[in-house]
C-alpha positions as CSV (number, residue, x, y, z in Angstrom):
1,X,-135.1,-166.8,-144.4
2,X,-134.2,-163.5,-146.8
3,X,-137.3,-164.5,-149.0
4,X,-139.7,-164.9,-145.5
5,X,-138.5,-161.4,-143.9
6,X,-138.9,-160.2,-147.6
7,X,-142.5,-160.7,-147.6
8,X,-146.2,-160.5,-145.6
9,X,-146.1,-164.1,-144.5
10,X,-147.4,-165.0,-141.2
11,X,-144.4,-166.8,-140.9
12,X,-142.8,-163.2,-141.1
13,X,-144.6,-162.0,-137.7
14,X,-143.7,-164.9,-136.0
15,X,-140.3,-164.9,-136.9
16,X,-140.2,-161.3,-135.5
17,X,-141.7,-162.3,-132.4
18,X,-139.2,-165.2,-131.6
19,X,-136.2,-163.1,-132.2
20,X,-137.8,-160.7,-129.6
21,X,-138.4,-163.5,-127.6
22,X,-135.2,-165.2,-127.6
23,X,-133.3,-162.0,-127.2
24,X,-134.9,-161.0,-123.7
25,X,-134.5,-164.5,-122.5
26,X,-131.3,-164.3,-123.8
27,X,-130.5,-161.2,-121.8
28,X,-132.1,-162.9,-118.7
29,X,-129.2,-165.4,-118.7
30,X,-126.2,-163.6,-119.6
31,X,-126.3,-160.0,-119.1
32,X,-124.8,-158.2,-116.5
33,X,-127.0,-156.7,-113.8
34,X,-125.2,-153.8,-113.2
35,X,-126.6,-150.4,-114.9
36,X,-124.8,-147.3,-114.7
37,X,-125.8,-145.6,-118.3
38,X,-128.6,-142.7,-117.1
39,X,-127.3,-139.6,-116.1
40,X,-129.8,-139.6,-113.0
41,X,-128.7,-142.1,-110.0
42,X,-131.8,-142.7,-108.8
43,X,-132.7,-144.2,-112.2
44,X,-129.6,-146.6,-111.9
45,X,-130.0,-147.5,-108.6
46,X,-133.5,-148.4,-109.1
47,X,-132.2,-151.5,-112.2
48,X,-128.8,-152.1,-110.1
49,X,-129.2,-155.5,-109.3
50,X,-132.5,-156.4,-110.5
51,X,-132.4,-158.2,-113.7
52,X,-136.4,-158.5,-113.5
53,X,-136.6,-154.8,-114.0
54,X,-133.9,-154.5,-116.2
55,X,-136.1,-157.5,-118.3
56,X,-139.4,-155.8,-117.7
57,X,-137.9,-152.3,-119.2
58,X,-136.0,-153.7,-122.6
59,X,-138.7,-156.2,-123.3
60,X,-141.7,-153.1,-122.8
61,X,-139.3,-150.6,-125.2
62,X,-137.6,-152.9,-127.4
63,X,-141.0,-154.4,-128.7
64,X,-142.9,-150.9,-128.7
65,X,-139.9,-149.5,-130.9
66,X,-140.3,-152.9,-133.6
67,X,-144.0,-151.9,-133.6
68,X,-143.6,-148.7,-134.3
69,X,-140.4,-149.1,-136.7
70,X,-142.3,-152.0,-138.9
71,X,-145.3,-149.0,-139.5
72,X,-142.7,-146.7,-140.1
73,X,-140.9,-149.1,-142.8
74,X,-144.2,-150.2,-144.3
75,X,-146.8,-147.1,-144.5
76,X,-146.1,-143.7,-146.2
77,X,-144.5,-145.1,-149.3
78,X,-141.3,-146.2,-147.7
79,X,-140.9,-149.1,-149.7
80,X,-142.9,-150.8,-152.3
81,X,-144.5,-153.6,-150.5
82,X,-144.7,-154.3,-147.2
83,X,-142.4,-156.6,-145.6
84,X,-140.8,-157.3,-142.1
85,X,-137.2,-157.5,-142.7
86,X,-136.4,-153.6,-141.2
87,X,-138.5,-155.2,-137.8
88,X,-136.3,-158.1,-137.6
89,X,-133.0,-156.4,-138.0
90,X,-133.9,-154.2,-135.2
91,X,-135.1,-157.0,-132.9
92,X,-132.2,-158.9,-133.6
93,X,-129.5,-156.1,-132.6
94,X,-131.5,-154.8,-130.2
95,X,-131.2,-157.6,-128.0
96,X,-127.2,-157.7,-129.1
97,X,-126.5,-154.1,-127.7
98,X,-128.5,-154.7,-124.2
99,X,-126.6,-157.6,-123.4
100,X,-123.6,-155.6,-123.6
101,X,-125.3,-152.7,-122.6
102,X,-128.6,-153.2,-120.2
103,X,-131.2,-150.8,-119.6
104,X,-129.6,-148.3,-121.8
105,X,-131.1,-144.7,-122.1
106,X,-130.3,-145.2,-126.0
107,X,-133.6,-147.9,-126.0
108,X,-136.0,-145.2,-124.7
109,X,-134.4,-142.6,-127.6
110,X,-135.1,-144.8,-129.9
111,X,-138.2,-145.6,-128.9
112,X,-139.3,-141.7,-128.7
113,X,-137.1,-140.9,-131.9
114,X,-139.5,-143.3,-134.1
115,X,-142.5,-141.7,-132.2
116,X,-141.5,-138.7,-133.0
117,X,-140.4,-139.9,-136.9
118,X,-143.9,-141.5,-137.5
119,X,-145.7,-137.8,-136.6
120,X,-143.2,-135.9,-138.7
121,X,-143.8,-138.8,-141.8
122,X,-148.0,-137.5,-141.4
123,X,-147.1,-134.0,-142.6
124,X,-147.0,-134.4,-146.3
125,X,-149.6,-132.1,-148.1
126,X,-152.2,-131.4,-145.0
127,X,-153.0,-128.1,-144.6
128,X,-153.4,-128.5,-140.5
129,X,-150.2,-129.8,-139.0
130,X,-149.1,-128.0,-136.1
131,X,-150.2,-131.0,-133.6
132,X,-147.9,-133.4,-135.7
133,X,-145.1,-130.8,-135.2
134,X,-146.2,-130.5,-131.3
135,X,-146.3,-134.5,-130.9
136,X,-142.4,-134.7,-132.4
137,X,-141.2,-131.9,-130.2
138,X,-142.9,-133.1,-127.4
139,X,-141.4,-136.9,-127.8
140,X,-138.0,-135.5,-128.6
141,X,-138.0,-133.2,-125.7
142,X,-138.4,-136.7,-123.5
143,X,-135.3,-138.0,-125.1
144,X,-133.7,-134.9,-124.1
145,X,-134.7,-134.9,-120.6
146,X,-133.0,-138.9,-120.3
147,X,-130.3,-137.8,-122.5
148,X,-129.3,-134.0,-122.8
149,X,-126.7,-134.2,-126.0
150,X,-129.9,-135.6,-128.0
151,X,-130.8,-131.8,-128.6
152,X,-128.7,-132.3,-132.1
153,X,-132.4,-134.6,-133.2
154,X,-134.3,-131.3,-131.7
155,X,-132.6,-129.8,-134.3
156,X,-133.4,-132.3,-137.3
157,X,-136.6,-131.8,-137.1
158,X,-136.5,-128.5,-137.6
159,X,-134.4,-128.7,-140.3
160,X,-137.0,-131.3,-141.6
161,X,-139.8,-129.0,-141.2
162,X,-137.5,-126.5,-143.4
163,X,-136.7,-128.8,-145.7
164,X,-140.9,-130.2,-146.1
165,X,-143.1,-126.9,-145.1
166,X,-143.2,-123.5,-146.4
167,X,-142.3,-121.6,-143.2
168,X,-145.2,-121.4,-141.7
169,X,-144.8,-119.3,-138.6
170,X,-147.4,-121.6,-136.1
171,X,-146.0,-125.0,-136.9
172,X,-142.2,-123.2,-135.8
173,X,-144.0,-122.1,-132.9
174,X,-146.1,-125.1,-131.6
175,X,-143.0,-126.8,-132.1
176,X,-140.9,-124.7,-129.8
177,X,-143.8,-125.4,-127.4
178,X,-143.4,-129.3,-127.6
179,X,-139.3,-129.0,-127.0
180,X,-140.2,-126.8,-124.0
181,X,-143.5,-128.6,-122.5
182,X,-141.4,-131.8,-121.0
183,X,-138.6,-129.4,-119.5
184,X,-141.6,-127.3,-117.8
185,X,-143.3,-130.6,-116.4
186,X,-140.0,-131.9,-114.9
187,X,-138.8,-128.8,-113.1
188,X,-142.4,-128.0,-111.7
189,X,-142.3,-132.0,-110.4
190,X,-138.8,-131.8,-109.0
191,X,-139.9,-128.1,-107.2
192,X,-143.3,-130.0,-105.8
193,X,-141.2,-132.6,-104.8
194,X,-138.1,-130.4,-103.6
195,X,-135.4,-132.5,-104.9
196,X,-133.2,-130.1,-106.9
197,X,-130.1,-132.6,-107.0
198,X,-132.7,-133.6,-110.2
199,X,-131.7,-130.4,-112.0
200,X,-128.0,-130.7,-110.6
201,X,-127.2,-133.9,-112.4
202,X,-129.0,-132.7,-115.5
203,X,-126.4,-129.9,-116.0
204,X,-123.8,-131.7,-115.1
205,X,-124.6,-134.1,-117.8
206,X,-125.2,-131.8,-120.3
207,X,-122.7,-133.0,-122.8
208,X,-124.0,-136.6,-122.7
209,X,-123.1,-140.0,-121.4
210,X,-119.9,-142.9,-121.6
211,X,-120.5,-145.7,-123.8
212,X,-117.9,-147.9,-123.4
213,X,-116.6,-149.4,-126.8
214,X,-116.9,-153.2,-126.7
215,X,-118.3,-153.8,-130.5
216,X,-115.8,-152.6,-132.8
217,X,-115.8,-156.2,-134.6
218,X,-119.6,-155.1,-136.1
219,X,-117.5,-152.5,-137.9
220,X,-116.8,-154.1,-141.4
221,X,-120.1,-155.6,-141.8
222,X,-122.5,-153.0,-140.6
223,X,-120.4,-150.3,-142.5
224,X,-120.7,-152.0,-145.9
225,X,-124.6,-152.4,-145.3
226,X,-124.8,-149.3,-144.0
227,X,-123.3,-148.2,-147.3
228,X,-125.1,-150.4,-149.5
229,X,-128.6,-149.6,-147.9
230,X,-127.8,-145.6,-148.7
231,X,-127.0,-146.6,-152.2
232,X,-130.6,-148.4,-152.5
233,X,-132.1,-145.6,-150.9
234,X,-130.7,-143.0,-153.4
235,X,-131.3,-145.2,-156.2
236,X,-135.0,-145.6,-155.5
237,X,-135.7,-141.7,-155.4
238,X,-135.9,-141.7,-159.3
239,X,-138.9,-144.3,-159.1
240,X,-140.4,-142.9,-155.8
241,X,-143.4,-140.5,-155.7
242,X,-143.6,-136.9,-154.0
243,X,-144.7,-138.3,-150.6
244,X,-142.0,-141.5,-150.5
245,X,-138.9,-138.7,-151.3
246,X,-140.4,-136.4,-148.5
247,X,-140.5,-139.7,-146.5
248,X,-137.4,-141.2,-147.0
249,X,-135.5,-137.0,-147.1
250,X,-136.7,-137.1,-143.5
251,X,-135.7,-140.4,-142.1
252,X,-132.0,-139.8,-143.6
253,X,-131.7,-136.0,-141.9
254,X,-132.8,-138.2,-138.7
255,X,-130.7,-140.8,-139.5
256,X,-127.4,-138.0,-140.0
257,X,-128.5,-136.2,-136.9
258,X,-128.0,-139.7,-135.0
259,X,-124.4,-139.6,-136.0
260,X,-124.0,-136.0,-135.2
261,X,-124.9,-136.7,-132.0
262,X,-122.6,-139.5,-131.3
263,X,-119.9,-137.7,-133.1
264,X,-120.6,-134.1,-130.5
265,X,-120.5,-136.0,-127.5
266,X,-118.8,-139.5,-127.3
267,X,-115.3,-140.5,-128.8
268,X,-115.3,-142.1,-132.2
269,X,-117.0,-145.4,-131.2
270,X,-118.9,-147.9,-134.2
271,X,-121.0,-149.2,-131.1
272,X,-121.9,-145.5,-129.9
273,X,-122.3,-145.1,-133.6
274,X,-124.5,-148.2,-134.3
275,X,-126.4,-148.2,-131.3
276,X,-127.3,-144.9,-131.2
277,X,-129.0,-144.8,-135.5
278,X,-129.8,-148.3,-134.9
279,X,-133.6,-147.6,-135.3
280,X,-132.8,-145.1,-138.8
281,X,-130.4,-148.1,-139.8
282,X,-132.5,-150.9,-139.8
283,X,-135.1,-148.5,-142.4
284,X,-131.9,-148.8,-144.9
285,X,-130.6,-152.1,-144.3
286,X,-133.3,-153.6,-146.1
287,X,-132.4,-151.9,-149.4
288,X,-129.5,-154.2,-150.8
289,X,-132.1,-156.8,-151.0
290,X,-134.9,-155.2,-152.7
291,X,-136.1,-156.4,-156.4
292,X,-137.0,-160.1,-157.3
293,X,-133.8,-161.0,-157.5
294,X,-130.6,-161.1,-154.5
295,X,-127.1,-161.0,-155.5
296,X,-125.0,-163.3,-154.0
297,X,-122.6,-161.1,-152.7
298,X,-125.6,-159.6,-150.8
299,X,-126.4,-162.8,-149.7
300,X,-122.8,-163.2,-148.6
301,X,-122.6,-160.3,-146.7
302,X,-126.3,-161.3,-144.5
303,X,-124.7,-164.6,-143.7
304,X,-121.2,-163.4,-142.4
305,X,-123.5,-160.7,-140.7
306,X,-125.7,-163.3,-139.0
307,X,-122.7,-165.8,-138.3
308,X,-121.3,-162.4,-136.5
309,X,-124.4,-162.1,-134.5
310,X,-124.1,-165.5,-133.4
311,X,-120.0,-165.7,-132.9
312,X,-121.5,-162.9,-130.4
313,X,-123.8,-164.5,-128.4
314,X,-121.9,-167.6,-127.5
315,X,-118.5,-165.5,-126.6
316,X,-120.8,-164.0,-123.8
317,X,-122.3,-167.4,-123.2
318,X,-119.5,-169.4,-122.9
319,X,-116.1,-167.7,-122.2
């Protein structure tokens, strides 16, 4: 299975595909119906009840955020090689965090966090850039409409555009424009639409959301890959060109910004923790496996992971 996900087998796609697959109709027969994660009631109230919506909305943004994370993982210089193992990793916990959590606000950041990811990882030597910088404002300023604590990833990419430009005042300021355009467009629809209990709940919600910590068993195994993918991440800079360090600099200041946020706003949780850098984890965890030979231990440690994931689903299934 390693050496399939490893590769650019057609095999690979469909394997991709079925774990997407499996994992909504998973979800249609054993997750709970009741959502209460969005900081807007009308937005629960609305997938309350109706697992056909609830279905509709993780199958739409689960499989546009392995779409955009597999072009992510395999263009700009991520990796040598393309293959589809960060895709599968994704798809696989993705479908394991919505049955414990459904309809979860943390789907759509990811979703507009690898939008806005994919923009910033266009920057690298073009002289015109300043729409890039708009697009991954504008996509973060979404996620911060859903989810107000997400302003700690507005911040990333400012540090990223630091860290990869030479100040150059017009990308600052088109960006600025991109955080602020979404805000503008939602208060001018809630004035036409003179519902101001819209802008009520927002402030009251400032400091973020309740995820309730169910998932503390992934701990152990996801911490050690975690750790192992960071050390094949570092170890691959001294063999990476200009454009691969700038690329893989920017997904680990996203990826530190994700635990920022949890860390700011929820209580020290590894499912808050997981579930909210999922889509900046799976671009590491495919790191411990890289090179034409896998250790064993590595091999180990995907097994127990995969025997976890599936301990996982029949609990919920069967007791």
């Amino acid at each position: 299975m390693l050496s399939i996900l490893r590769s650019n087998q057609p095999f690979a796609i469909i394997l991709v595909g079925l774990t997407w697959i499996l994992g909504i109709v998973w979800n249609g027969f054993f997750m709970s119906p009741e959502v209460s994660s969005w900081i807007f009631p009308e937005i629960n109230n609305y997938f309350n009840g109706n697992p056909l919506r609830i279905l509709v909305f993780q199958s739409i943004v689960q499989g546009l955020s392995i779409i955009f994370l597999h072009r992510a993982y395999n263009s700009n210089e991520y990796i040598n090689g393309g293959n589809y193992f960060a895709a599968w990793i994704y798809a696989l916990f993705a479908a394991l965090f919505s049955c414990i959590f459904p309809a979860h606000p943390f789907l759509l950041l990811h979703l507009l966090l690898l939008l806005a990811m994919r923009q910033v990882f266009e920057v690298y030597r073009q002289n015109e850039v300043q729409h890039h910088y708009f697009n991954a404002a504008f996509f973060l300023g979404c996620a911060m409409l859903f989810i107000p604590s997400s302003f700690v990833l507005a911040i990333a990419l400012l540090v990223s555009l630091a860290y990869t430009r030479s100040g150059i005042w017009r990308e600052w300021a088109w960006s600025i424009v991109g955080f602020i355009l979404p805000f503008l467009i939602a208060i001018t629809l809630v004035w036409l639409g003179e519902d101001l209990q819209w802008i009520k709940h927002w402030q009251i919600s400032i400091v973020g959301i309740d995820l309730q910590e169910k998932m503390n068993w992934l701990a152990v195994p996801m911490g050690i890959w975690f750790v192992l993918g960071l050390r094949g991440l570092a170890k691959s800079y001294g063999s990476s060109s200009n454009k691969a360090r700038n690329t893989k600099s920017t997904s680990v200041i996203f990826l530190l910004a994700c635990f920022a946020f949890v860390l700011i706003n929820y209580e020290v949780s590894w499912a808050a923790l997981v579930f909210a850098a999922l889509a900046n984890m799976a671009l590491l965890f495919p790191y411990p496996f890289e090179g034409e030979k896998i250790k064993p231990a590595h091999r180990l440690l995907f097994t127990a992971l995969l025997f976890s994931c599936l301990y996982f689903f029949i609990r919920m299934a069967f007791f």
